[in-house]
Steps between C-alpha positions, in 0.01 A plus 500: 500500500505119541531467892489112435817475278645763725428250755635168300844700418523602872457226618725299233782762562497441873516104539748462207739774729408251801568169311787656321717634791583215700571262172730838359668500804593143544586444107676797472692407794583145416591611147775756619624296736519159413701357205309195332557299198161645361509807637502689130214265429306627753596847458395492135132348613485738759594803177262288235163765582724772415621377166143304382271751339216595706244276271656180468602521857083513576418223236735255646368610834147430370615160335664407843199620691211308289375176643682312197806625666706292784529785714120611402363165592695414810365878624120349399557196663606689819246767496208416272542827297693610212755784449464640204245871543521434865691763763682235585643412107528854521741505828754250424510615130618859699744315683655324223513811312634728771800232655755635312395851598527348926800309455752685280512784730542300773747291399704798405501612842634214612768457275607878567570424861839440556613169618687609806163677642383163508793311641511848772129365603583130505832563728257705728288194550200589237402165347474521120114414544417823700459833384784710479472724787725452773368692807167517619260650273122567473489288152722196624417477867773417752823413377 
């Protein structure tokens, strides 16, 4: 067995869940429950990993990561190091990949809440900002 790649996929698996769950969570949230003028826009972006075949998704990822690239030569200028065959190319290729697989879910959460929860929380003095529980909790802290 290859402890090493057992090691790289770990550790890949693990910091896309951690970079993944707070951006899920706050695009899923603001795309069930705001109304925008590109909202379908960015709901199709958000969808385009799913629908791009695996391949070209990873050659325009390698086009966009080379140095030739704007976003592969800002990222040299900033750190001195390429992306492509690093861990790093490797990371935020995962997390373009996986977004739609964070924020669908999420978002469909949201949007099957009903309304009048919400309002119910707001009346009882919950700002919209906070988390939705209304007593004092372990998770949320004092109300």
């Amino acid at each position: 067995m290859d402890w090493t790649a057992l090691s790289v996929s770990l550790q890949l698996a693990a910091l896309t869940c951690l970079f993944l769950l707070p951006v899920g969570l706050w695009l899923g949230r603001a795309l069930a429950q705001t109304h925008f003028r590109g909202k379908p826009l960015c709901e199709a972006l958000v969808a385009l990993p799913l629908v791009m075949p695996p391949t070209v998704l990873g050659f325009y990822l390698m086009m966009s990561f080379g140095r030739d690239a704007p976003f592969g030569a800002l990222w040299h200028r900033l750190t001195g190091e390429g992306l492509n065959f690093t861990f790093t190319g490797i990371l935020l290729a995962s997390l373009v990949a996986n977004l739609p697989f964070a924020v669908q879910p999420i978002q469909r959460a949201f949007e099957a809440m009903p309304a009048n929860l919400r309002e119910a929380a707001w009346c009882s003095g919950l700002s919209p900002g906070r988390p939705s529980c209304a007593s004092s909790c372990r998770w949320c802290g004092p109300a």
